[in-house]
Residue frames relative to the residue before (quaternion, step in Angstrom):
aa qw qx qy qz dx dy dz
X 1.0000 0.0000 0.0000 0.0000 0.00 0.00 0.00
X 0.4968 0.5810 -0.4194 0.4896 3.73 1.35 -0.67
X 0.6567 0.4561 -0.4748 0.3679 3.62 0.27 -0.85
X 0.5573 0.6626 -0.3725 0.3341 3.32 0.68 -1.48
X 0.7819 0.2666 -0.1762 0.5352 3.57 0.10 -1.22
X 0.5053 0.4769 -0.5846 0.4189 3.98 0.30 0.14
X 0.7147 0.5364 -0.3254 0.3092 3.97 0.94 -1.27
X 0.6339 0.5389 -0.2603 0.4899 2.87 1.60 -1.37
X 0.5599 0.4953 -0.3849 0.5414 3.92 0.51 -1.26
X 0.7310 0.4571 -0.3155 0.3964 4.41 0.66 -0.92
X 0.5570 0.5230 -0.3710 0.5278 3.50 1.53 -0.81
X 0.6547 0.6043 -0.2090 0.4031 3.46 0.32 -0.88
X 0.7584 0.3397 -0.1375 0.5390 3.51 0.46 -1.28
X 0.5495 0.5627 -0.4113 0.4607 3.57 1.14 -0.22
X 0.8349 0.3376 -0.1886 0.3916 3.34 0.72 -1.59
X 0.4597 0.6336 -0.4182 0.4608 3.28 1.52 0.50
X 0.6588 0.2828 -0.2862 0.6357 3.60 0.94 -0.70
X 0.2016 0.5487 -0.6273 0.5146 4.09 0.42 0.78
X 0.8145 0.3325 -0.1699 0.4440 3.66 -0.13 -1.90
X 0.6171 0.4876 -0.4459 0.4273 3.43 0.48 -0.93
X 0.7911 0.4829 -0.1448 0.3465 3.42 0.00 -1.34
X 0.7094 -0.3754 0.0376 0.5953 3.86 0.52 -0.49
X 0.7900 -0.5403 0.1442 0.2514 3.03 -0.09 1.70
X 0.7537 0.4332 -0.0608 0.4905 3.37 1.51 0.52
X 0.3675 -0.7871 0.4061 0.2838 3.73 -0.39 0.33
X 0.7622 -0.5360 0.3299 0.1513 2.79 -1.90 1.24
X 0.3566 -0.6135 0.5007 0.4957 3.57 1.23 -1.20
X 0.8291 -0.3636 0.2160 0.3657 3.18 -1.27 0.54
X 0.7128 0.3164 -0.1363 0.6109 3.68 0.11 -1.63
X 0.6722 0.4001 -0.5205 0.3421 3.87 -0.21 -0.60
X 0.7356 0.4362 -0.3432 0.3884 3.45 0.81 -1.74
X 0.6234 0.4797 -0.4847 0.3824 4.03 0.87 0.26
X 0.6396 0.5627 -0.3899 0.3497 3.03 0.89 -1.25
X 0.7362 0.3612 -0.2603 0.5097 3.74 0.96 -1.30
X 0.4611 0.5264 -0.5116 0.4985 4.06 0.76 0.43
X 0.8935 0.1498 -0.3150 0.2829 3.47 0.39 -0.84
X 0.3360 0.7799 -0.3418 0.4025 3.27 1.67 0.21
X 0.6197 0.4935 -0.2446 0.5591 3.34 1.20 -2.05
X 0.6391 0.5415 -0.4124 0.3582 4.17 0.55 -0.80
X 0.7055 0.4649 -0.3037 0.4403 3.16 0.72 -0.78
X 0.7349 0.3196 -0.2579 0.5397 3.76 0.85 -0.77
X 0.1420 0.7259 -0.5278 0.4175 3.65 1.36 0.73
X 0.7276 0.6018 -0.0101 0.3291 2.32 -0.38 -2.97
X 0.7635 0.4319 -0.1853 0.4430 3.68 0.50 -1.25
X 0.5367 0.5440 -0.2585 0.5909 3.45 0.95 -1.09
X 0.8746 0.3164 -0.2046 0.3052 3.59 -0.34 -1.05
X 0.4563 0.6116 -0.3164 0.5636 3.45 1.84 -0.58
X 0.5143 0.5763 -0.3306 0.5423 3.80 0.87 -0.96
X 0.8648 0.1893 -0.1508 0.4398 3.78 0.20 -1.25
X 0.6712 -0.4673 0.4213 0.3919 3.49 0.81 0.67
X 0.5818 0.6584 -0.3384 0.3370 3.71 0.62 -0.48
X 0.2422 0.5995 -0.7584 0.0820 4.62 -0.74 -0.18
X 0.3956 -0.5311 0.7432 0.0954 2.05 -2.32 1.13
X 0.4787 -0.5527 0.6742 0.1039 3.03 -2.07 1.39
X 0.9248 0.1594 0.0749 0.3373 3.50 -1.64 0.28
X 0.7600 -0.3645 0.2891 0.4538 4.02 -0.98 0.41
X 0.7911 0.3805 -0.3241 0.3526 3.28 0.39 -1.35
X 0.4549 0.8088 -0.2190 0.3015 3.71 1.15 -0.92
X 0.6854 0.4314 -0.0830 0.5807 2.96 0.85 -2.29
X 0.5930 0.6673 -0.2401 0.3813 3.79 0.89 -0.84
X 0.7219 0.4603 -0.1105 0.5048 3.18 1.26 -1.48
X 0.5470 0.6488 -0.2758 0.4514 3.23 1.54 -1.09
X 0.6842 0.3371 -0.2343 0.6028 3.79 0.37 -1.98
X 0.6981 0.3953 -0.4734 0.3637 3.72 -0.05 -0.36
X 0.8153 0.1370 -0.3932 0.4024 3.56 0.43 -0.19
X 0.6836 0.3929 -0.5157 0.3352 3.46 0.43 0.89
X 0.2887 0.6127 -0.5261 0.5142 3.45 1.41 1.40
X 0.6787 0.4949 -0.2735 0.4687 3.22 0.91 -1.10
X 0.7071 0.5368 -0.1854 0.4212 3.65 1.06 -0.62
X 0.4115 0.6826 -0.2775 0.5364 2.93 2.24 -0.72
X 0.8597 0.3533 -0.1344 0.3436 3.20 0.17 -1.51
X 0.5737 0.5277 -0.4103 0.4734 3.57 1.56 -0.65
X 0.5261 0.5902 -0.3200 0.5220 3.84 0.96 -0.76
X 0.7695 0.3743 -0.1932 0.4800 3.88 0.63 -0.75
X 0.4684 0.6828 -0.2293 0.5117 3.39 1.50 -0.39
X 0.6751 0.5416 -0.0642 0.4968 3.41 0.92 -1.89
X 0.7452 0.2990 -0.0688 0.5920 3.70 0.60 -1.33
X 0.6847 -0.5764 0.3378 0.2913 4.03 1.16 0.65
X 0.4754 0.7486 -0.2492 0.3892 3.13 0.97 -0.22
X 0.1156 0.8579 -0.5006 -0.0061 3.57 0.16 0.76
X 0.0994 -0.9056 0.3752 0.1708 3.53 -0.49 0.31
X 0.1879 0.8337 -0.4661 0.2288 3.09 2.00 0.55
């Protein structure tokens, strides 16, 4: 059931940085693929600053801002994933 909610919490946090980012979503498989990617370089990022997330919203906030970090980092190096 843990997986379940990492994909979902990754589906979710993807198509949130869709909006953040240009004002729009990724499509299905990208906005997971970069939700569960961004979770993982979340997780990393925030471990680095001393920082964990507690509870749904947390983990959410986490993958969503290291989606968002995902994509600025892919942005930077040409990489477009529109």
């Amino acid at each position: 059931m843990d997986f379940l909610y990492f994909l979902l919490i990754g589906l979710v946090a993807g198509w949130l940085t869709g909006q953040i980012m240009k004002g729009g979503s990724f499509g299905l498989v990208t906005n997971l693929v970069v939700g569960v990617i961004g979770a993982i370089l979340g997780g990393f990022v925030f471990s680095l600053l001393g920082l964990a997330a507690t509870g749904m919203m947390g983990k959410l906030v986490t993958a969503t801002v290291g989606a968002v970090l995902l994509v600025v980092i892919l942005r930077k190096f040409g990489r477009n994933i529109d």
